[in-house]
KOLFIDO-354795 format. One record per residue (C-alpha): residue in three letters; x, y, z. Coordinates in nm, 3 decimals, padded with zeros to 5 digits. Layout:
BEGIN
+------+---------+---------+---------+
! resn !       u !       v !       w !
+------+---------+---------+---------+
!  Ala !       X !       Y !       Z !
...
+------+---------+---------+---------+
This chain:
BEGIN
+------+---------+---------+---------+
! resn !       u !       v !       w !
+------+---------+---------+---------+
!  Unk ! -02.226 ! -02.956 !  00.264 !
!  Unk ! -02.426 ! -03.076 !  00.518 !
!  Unk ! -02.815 ! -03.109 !  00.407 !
!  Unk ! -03.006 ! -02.796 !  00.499 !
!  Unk ! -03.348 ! -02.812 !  00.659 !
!  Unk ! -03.552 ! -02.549 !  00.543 !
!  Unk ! -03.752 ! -02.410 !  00.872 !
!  Unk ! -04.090 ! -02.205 !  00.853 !
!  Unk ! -03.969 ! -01.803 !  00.872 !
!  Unk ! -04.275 ! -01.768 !  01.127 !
!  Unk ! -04.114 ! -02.001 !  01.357 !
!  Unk ! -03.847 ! -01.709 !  01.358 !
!  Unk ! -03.851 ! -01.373 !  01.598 !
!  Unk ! -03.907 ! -01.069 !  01.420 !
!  Unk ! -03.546 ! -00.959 !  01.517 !
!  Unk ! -03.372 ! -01.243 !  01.338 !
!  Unk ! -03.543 ! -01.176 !  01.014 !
!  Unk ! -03.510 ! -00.820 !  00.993 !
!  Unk ! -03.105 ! -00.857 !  00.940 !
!  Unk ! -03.168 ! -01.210 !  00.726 !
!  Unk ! -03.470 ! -01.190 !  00.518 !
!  Unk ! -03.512 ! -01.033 !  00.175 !
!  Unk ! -03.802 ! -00.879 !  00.057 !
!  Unk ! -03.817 ! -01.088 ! -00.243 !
!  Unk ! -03.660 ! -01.391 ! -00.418 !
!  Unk ! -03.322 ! -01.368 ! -00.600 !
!  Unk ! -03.079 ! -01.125 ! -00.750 !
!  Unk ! -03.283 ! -00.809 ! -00.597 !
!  Unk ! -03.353 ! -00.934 ! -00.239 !
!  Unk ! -02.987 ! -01.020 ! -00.197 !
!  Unk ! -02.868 ! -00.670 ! -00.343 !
!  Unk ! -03.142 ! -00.535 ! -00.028 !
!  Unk ! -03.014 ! -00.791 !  00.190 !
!  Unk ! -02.624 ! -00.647 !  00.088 !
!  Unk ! -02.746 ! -00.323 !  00.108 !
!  Unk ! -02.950 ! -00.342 !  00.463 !
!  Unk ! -02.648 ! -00.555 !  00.665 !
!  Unk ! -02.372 ! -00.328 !  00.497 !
!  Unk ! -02.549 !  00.038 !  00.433 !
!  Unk ! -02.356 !  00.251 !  00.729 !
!  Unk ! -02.041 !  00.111 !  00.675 !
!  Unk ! -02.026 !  00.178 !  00.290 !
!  Unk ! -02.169 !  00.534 !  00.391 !
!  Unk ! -01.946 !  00.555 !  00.588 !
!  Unk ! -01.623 !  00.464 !  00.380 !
!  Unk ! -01.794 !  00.676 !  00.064 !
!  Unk ! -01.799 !  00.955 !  00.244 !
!  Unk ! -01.412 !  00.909 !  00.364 !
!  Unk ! -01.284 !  00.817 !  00.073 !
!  Unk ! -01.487 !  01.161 ! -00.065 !
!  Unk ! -01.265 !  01.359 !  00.183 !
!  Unk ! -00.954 !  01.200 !  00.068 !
!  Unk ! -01.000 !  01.243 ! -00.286 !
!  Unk ! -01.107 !  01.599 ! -00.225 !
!  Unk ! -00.839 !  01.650 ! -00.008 !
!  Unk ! -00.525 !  01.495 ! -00.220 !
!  Unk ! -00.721 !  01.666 ! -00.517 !
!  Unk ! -00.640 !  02.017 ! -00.331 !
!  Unk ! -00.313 !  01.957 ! -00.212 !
!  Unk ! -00.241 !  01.814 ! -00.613 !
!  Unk ! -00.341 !  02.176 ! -00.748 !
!  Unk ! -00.119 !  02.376 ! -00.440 !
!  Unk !  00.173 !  02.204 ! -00.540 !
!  Unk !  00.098 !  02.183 ! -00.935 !
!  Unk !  00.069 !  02.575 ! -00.881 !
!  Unk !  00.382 !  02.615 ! -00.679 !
!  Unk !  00.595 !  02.390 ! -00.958 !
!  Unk !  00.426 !  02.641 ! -01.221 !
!  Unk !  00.562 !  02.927 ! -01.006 !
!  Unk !  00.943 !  02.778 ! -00.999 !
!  Unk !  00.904 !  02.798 ! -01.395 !
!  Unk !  00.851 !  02.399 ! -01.399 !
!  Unk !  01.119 !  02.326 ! -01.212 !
!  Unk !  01.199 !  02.234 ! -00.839 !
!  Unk !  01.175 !  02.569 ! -00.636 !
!  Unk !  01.494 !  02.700 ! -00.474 !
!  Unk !  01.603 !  02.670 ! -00.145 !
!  Unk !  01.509 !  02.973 !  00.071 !
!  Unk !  01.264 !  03.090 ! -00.200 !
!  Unk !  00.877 !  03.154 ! -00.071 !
!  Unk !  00.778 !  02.856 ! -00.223 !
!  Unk !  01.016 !  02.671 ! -00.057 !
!  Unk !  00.957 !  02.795 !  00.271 !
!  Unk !  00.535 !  02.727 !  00.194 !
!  Unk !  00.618 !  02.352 !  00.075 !
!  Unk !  00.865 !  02.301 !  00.385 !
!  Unk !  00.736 !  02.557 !  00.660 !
!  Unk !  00.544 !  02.515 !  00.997 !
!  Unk !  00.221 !  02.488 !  00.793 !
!  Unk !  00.379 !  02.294 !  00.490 !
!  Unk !  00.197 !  02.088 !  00.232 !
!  Unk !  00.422 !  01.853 !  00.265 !
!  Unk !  00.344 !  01.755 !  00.621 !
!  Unk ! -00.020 !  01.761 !  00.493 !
!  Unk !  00.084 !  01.538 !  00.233 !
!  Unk !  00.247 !  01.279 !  00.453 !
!  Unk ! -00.095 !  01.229 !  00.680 !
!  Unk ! -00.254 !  01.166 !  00.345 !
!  Unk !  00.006 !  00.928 !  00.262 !
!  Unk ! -00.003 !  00.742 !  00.564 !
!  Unk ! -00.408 !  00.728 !  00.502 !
!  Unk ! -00.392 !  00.579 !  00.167 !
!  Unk ! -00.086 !  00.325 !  00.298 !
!  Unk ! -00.339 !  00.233 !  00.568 !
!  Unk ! -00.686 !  00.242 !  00.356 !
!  Unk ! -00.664 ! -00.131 !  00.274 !
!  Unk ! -00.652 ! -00.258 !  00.605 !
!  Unk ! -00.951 ! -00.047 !  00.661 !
!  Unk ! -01.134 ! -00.198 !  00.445 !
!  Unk ! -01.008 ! -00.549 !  00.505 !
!  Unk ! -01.162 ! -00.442 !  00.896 !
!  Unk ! -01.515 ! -00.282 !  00.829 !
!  Unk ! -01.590 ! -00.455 !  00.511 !
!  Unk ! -01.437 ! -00.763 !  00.454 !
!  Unk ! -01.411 ! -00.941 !  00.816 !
!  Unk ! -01.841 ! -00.845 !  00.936 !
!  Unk ! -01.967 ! -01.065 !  00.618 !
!  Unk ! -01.926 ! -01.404 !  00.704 !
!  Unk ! -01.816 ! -01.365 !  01.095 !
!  Unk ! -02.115 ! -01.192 !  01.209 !
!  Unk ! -02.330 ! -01.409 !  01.050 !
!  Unk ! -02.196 ! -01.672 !  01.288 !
!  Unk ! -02.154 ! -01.478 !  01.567 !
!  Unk ! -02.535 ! -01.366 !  01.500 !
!  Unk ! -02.608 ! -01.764 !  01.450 !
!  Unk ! -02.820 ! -01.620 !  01.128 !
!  Unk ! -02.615 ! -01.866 !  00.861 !
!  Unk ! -02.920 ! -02.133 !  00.931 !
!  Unk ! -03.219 ! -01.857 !  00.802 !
!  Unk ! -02.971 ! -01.658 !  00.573 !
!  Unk ! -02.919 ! -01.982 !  00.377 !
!  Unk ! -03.227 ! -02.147 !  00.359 !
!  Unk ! -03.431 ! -01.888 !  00.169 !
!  Unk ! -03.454 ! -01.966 ! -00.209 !
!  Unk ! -03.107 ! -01.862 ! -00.281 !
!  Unk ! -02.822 ! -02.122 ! -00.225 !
!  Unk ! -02.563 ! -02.079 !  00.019 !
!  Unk ! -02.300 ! -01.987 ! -00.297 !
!  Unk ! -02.501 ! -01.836 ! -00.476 !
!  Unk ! -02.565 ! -01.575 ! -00.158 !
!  Unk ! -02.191 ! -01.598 ! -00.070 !
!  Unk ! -02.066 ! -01.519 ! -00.415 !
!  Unk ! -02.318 ! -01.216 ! -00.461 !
!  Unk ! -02.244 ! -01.033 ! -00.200 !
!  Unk ! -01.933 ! -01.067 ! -00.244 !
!  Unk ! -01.963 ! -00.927 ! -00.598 !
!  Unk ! -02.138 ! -00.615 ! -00.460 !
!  Unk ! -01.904 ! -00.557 ! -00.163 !
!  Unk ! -01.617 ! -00.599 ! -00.384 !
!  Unk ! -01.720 ! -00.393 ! -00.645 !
!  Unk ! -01.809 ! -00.100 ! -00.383 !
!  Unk ! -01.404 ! -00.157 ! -00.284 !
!  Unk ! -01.265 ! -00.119 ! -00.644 !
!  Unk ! -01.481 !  00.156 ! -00.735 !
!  Unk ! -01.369 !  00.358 ! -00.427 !
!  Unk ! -01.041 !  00.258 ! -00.403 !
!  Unk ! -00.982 !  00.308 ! -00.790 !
!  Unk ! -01.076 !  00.672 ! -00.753 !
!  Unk ! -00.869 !  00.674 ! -00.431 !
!  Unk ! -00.569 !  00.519 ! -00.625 !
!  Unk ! -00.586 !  00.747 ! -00.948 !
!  Unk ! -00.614 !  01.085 ! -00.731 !
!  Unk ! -00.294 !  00.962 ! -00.502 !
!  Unk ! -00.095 !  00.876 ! -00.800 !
!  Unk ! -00.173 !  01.208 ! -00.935 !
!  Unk ! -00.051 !  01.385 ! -00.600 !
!  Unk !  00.301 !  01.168 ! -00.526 !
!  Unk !  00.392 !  01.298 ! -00.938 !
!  Unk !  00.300 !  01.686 ! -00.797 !
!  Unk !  00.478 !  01.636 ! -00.545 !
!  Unk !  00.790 !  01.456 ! -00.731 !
!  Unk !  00.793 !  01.807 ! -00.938 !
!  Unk !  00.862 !  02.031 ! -00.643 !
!  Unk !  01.074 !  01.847 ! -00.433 !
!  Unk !  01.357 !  01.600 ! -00.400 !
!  Unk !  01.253 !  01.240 ! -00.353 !
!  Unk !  01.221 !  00.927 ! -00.591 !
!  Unk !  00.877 !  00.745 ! -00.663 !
!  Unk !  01.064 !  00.406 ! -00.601 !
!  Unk !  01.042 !  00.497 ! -00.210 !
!  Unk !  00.827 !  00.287 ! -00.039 !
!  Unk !  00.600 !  00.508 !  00.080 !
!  Unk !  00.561 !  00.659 ! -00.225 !
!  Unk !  00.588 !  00.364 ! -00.438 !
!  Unk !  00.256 !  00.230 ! -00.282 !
!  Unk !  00.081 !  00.470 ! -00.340 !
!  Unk !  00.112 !  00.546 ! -00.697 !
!  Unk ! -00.033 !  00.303 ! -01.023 !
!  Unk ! -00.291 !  00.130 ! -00.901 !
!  Unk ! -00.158 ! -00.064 ! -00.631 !
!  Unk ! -00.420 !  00.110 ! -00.369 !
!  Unk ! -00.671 ! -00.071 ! -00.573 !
!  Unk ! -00.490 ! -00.389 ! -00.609 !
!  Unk ! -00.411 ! -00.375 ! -00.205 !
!  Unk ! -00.737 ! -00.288 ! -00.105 !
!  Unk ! -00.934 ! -00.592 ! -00.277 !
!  Unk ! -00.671 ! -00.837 ! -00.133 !
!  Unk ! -00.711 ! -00.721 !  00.201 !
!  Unk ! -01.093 ! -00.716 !  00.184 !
!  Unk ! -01.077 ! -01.079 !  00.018 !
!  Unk ! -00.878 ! -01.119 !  00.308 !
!  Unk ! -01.072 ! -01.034 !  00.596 !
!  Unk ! -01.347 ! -01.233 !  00.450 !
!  Unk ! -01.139 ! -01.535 !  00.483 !
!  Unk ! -01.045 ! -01.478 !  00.822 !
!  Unk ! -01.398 ! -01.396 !  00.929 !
!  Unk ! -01.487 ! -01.755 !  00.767 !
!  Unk ! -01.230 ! -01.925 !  00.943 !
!  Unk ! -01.234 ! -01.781 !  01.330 !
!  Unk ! -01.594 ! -01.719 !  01.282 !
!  Unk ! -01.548 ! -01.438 !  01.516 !
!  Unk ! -01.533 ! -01.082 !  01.435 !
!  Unk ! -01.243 ! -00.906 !  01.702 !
!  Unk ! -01.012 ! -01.243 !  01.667 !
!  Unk ! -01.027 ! -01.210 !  01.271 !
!  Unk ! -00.972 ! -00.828 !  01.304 !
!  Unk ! -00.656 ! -00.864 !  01.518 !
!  Unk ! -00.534 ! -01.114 !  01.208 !
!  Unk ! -00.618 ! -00.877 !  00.937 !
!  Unk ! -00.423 ! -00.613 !  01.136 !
!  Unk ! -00.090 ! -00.862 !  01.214 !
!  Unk ! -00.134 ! -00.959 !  00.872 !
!  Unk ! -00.187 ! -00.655 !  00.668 !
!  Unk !  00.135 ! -00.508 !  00.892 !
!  Unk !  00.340 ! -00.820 !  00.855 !
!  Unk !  00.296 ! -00.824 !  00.504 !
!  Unk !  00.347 ! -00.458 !  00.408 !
!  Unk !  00.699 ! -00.480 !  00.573 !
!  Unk !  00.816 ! -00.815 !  00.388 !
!  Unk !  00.735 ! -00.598 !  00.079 !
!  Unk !  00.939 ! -00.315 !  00.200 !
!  Unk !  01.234 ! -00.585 !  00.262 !
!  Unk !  01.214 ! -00.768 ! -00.059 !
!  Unk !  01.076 ! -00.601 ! -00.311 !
!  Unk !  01.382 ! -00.383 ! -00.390 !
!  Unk !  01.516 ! -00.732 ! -00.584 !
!  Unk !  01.227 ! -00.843 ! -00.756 !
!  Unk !  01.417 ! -00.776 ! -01.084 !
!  Unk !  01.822 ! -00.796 ! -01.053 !
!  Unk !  01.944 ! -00.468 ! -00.950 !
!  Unk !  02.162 ! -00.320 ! -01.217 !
!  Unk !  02.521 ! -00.257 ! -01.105 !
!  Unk !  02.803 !  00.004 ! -01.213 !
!  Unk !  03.150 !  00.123 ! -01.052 !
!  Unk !  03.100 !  00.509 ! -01.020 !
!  Unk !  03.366 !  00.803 ! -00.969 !
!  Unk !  03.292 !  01.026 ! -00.618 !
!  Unk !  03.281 !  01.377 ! -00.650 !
!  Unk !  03.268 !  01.335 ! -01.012 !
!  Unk !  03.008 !  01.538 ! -01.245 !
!  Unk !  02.638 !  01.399 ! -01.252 !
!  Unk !  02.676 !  01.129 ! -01.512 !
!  Unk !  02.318 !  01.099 ! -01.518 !
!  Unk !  02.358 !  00.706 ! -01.411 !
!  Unk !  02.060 !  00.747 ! -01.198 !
!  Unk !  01.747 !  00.913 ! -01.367 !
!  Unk !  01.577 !  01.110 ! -01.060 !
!  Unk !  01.313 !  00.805 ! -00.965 !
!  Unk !  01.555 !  00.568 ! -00.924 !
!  Unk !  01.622 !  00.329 ! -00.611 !
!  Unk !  01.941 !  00.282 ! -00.475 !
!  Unk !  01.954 ! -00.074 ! -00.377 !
!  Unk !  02.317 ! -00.116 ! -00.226 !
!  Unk !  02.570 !  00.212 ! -00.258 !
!  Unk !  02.478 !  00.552 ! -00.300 !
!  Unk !  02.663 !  00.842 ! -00.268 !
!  Unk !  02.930 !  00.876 ! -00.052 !
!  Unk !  02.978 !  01.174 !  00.181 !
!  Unk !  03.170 !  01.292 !  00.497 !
!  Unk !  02.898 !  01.197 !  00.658 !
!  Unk !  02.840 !  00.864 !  00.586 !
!  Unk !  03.196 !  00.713 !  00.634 !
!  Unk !  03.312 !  00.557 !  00.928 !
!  Unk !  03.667 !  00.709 !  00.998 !
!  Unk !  03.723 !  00.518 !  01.278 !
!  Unk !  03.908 !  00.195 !  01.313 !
!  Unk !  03.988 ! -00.032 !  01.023 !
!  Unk !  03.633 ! -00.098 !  00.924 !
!  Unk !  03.579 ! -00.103 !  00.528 !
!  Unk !  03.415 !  00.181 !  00.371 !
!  Unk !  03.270 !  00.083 !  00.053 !
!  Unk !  03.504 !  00.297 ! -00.088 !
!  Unk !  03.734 !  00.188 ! -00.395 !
!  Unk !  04.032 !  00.278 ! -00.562 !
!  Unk !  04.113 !  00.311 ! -00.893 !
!  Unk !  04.186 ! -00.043 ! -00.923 !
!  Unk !  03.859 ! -00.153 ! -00.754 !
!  Unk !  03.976 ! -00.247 ! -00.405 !
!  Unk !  03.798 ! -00.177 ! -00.118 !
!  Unk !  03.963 !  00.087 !  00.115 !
!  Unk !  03.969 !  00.055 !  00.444 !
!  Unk !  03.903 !  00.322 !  00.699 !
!  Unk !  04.265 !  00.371 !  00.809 !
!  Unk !  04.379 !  00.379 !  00.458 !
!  Unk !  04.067 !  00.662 !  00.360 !
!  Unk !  04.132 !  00.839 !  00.657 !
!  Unk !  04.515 !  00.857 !  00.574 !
!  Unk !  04.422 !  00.976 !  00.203 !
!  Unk !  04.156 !  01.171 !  00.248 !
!  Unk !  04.099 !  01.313 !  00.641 !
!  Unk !  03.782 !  01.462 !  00.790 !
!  Unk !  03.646 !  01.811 !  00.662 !
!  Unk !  03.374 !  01.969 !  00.853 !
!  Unk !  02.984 !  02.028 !  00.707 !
!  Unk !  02.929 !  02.072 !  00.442 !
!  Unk !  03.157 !  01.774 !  00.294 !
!  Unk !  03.422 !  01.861 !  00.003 !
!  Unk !  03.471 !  01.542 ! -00.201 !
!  Unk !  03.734 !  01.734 ! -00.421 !
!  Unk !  03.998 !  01.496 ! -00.251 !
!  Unk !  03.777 !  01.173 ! -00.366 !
!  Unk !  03.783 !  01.308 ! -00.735 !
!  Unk !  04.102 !  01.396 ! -00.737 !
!  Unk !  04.225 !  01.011 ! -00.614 !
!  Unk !  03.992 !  00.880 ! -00.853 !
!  Unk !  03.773 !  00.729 ! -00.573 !
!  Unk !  03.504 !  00.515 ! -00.654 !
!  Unk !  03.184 !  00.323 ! -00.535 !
!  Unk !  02.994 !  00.034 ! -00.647 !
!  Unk !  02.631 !  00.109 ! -00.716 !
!  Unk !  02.316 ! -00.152 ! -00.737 !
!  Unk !  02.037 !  00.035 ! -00.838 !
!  Unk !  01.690 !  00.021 ! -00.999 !
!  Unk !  01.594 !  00.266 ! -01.294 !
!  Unk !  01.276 !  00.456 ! -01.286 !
!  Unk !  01.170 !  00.274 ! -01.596 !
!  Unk !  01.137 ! -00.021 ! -01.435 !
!  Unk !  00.833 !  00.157 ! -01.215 !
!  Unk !  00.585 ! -00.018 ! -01.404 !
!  Unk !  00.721 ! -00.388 ! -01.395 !
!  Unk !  00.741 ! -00.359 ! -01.029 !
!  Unk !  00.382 ! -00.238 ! -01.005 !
!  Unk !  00.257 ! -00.519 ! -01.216 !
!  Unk !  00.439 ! -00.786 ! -01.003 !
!  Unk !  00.386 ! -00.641 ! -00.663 !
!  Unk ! -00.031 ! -00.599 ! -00.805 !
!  Unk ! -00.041 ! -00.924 ! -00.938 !
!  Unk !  00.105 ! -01.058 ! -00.573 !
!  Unk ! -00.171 ! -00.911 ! -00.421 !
!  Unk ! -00.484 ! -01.058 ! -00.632 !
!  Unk ! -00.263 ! -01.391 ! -00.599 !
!  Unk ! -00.369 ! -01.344 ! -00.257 !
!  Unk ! -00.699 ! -01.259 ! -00.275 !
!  Unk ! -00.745 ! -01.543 ! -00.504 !
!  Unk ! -00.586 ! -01.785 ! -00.251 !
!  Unk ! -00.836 ! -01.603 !  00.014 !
!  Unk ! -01.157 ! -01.619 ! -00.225 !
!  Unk ! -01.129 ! -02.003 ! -00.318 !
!  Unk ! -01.061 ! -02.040 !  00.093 !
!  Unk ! -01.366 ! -01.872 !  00.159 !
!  Unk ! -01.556 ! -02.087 ! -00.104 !
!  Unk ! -01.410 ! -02.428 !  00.083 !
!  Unk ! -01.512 ! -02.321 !  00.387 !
!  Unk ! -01.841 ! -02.224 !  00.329 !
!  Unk ! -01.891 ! -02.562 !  00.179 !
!  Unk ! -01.821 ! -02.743 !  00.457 !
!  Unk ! -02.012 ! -02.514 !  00.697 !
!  Unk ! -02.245 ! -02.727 !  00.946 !
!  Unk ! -02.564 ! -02.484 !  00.926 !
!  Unk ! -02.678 ! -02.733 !  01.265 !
!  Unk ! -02.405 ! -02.553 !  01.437 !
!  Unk ! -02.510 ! -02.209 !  01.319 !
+------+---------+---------+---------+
């Protein structure tokens, strides 16, 4: 690092000092220092992140009480709590804003909190006073980055445990899998795990471009970017299983009801091409794939709703690639430990760049 000349603070204007200078030496100025840069935006996120909890807290007893009301079971169609979870009103379209908001909570942070530390300090041209108090540029670095990041995980770990608790409520009453995407993210602690890589993140950024609206704009590409590789790949992070199953056959109980389909499915009227001589992904007995000619000629077109009798009875098959719901947890602990990887990377970044700051240069 380049050698730092220590200035006299009087030689300073009273305006540069007020966002720089601590009121005392060490651990408890910088913690004031933290604290007086940082205070409306972590009032600002507490108090959000008290809404949310509150809110998916609500929403988690509605639909705990509506499951308890169906007899522990999924309510049936056309039944008032049905028509409560699904209607014009419906917690479920409440539910899916407060999905989105927890999906979207890390970028947030990676914005507000994570970007403003280092980046306005050089926009500000404050590094020169900030770091020649008694405390050592890494020292003042790695501090407030303690604080800041233990402000994230305590509000996103609340945040994380109350939306994990609301996708299971909601699992109870309705028809979905937690291996969705959408819901996948949101459950475990993966909000947690998220949220400190993107804040880690936009710290790095705001090192790097040194400017606070560029750095945002990379958080934001970034943080989208990367959220839709995940949704490509991370249905193979462990081999798929794989198993030939009969159409129109009874529930074989194959797939436990939080599995993810990775490649098949089930195979309806709807969902076949009848047209042309496309393939289907539709077997015979012996395993060979039918084409659409050859379906349409054994089994033609019904109307809504489909009748697969005709599949079953020409012992019709598909071939399914799936992931069981047991494997929740190993996906959560790989997809997590992605994440920190990344923060990691962005931390030590951080760390090199800040060492080879030129404080002459602001």
């Amino acid at each position: 690092m380049t050698p730092i000349t220590r200035p006299r603070l009087a030689a300073h204007h009273e305006d540069d000092t007020e966002s720089t200078a601590t009121p005392g030496a060490g651990f408890s100025g910088l913690i004031w220092l933290t604290w007086r840069q940082h205070r409306w935006t972590l009032l600002g996120t507490l108090v959000l992140a008290a809404v949310l909890v509150g809110w998916m807290t609500y929403l988690s007893t509605e639909l705990t009480d509506l499951y308890h009301q169906c007899h522990d079971m999924r309510c049936p169609e056309q039944s008032p709590q049905s028509d409560r979870l699904a209607g014009t009103s419906s917690l479920v379209r409440t539910y899916s804003y407060l999905s989105r908001l927890v999906q979207y909570m890390p970028m947030l942070i990676g914005v507000f909190i994570g970007v403003p530390v280092l980046s306005r300090e050089h926009e500000q041209r404050t590094l020169l006073l900030a770091w020649s108090q008694d405390v050592s540029p890494a020292r003042w670095l790695w501090t407030k980055l303690s604080l800041l990041g233990l402000f994230v995980a305590a509000v996103t770990a609340a945040v994380a445990v109350t939306s994990d608790h609301l996708e299971h409520a909601l699992a109870n009453v309705s028809i979905g899998s937690m291996f969705q995407h959408e819901t996948f993210l949101n459950t475990g602690m993966l909000p947690l795990a998220i949220s400190i890589c993107w804040f880690a993140v936009g710290v790095a950024l705001g090192a790097a471009i040194r400017r606070t609206l560029p750095a945002v704009f990379g958080v934001i590409a970034g943080f989208i970017g990367l959220m839709l590789f995940v949704q490509l790949r991370y249905p193979t992070l462990m081999k798929p299983l794989s198993a030939w199953r009969q159409i129109g056959a009874p529930d074989d109980g194959l797939l436990d009801d939080n599995a993810m389909v990775v490649k098949g499915g089930l195979i309806t009227n709807y969902g076949i091409n009848y047209e042309g001589d496309e393939l289907t992904g539709v077997y015979d007995a012996s395993h060979r794939q039918l084409t659409s000619t050859e379906l349409t000629r054994l089994c033609p077109p019904t109307d809504a709703p489909p009748d697969l009798s005709c599949f079953a009875d020409n012992h019709l098959q598909q071939f399914l690639q799936y992931q069981p719901g047991s494997r929740i947890p190993d996906f959560h602990l790989i997809i997590g430990a992605g994440y920190l990887g990344l923060a990691a990377v962005a931390l030590a970044a951080v760390w090199l760049i800040v060492r080879r700051t030129n404080l002459s240069a602001g």
